[in-house]
N, C-alpha and C positions, 0 to 999 in steps of 0.2 A: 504494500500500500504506500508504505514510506516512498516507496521506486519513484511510483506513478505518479507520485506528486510534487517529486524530486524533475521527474520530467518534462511533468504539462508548466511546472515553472521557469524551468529553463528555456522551451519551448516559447512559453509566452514571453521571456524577458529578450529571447531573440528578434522575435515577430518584433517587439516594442523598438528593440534597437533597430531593424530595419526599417519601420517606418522613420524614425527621428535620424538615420540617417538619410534617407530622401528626401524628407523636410528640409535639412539642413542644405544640400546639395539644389534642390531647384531654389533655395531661398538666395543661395550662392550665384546663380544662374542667371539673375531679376534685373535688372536697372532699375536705377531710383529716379523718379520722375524731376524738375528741375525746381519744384517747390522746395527737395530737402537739401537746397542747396541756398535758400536764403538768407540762410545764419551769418553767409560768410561777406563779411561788408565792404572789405574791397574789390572793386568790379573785376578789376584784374584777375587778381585770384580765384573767385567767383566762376569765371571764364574758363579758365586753366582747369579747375576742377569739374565742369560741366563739359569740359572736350574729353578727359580723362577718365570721365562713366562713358561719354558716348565710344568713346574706343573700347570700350568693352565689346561692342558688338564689331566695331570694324577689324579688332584683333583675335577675335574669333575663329575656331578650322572654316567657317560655312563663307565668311569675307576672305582670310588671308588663303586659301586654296587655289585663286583664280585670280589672286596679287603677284603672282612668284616674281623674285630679282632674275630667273632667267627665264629660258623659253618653254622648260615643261611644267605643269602643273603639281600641285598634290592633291593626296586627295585623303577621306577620310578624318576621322576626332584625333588621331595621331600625327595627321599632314604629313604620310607618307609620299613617297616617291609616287606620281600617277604608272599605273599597270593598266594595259601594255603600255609600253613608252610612247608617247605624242609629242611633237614642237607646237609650237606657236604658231609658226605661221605668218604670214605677212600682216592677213587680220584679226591675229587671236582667235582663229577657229580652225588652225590645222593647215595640214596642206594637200596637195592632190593626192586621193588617196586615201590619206589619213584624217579626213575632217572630223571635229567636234560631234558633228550632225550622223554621221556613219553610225553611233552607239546611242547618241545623246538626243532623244526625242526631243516634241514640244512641250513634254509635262512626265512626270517623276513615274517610273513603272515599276510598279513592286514582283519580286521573281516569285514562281513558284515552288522552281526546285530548290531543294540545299543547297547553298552554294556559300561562302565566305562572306560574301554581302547580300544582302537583304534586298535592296530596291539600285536602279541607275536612277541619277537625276537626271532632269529635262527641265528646258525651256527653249521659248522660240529663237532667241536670242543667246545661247549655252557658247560661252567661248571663253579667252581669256582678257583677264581686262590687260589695255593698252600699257605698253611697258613703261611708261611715262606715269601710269599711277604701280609701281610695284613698292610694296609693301612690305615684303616678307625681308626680315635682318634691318629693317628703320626703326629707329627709336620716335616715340610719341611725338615728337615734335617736332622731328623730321616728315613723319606724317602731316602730319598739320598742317605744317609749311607748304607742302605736296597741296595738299585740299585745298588752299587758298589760291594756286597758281593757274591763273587761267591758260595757262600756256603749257600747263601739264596736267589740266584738268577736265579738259575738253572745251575751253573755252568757257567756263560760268562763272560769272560774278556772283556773290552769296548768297544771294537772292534764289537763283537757279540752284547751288549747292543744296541748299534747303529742300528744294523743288524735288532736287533727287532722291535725297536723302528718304523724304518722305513720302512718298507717291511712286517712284520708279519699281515696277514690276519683277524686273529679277532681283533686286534688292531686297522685295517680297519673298522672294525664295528663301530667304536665309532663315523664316522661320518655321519654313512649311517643306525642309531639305526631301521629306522623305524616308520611309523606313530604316532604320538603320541607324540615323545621324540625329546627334544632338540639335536643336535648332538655338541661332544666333539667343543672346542674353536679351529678356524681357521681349518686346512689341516694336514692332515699325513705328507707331504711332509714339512712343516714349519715344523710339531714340530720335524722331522727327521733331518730339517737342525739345529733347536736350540740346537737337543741334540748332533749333531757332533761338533757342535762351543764349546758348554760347555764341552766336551772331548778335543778339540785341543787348550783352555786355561787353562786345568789342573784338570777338573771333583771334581772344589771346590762346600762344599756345605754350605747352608746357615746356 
């Protein structure tokens, strides 16, 4: 008897710990909206700490996957090497042959069989972003600097930045990745509001 009650407590003190582990990890996972950033009175700072949650999502596997400093991708919550091997491409979608589009639908297909991963992603648009925004091995501020350069940004003044930021569809993607993958930290719509707050205190960066 003693056994049994030795076990269903153990049992239940596991279950317990693996909820409040989950808790703690998607709470880890959240963006804080740009209200709990009030406190802080210098605009400056203010700024710098409001680009520094929004990089949570842009330093994410789901953003820096398809940032690479060279020509092939990664892929995955590890940001492994992309398998099979692909280049860039003239336009970030491959080359003859080898296109993005060849594996990469217009929308996420989850597999049937066994296999190692779960689902391929897709979009209309699935390639990689232009080497003028690569991300991956920049420090935050180096980023930043990047995001504000209309000349490595695609041409958008901040205004447009925002525009992307919050409204652009495959940017959508990052939190709808598809079986398999963690999606980006918190909502489009949070990190669209962090990154209008960090523009209306002066688009400082860290």
């Amino acid at each position: 008897m003693r056994a049994v009650i030795l076990v269903s407590f153990l049992t239940g003190a596991a279950a317990l710990a693996c909820v409040h582990s989950f808790a703690q990890s998607q709470e880890g996972r959240g963006l804080r909206d740009p209200s709990s950033f009030a406190s802080i009175g210098d605009q400056a700072a203010r700024s710098r700490a409001l680009f520094t949650e929004a990089a949570k999502v842009i330093t994410s596997p789901r953003c820096m996957n398809c940032h690479p400093a060279g020509d092939r991708p990664t892929q995955g919550n590890d940001m492994h090497a992309h398998a099979p091997p692909v280049t860039r491409g003239a336009g970030g979608d491959g080359v003859p042959g080898n296109t993005c589009g060849a594996c990469h639908t217009d929308r996420n297909f989850t597999l049937q069989e066994r296999t190692s991963y779960r689902s391929i992603p897709g979009h209309p648009r699935w390639g990689l972003a232009p080497i003028e925004m690569a991300w991956q091995g920049k420090s935050l501020g180096e980023i930043c600097n990047q995001l504000k350069d209309p000349g490595r940004n695609g041409g958008r003044n901040l205004a447009l930045l925002h525009e992307h930021a919050a409204g652009d569809d495959l940017i959508a993607w990052g939190w709808q990745p598809g079986e398999g993958r963690d999606p980006a930290p918190g909502t489009q719509q949070i990190f669209g509001a962090l990154v209008q707050a960090w523009i209306d205190t002066g688009a400082q960066c860290p």
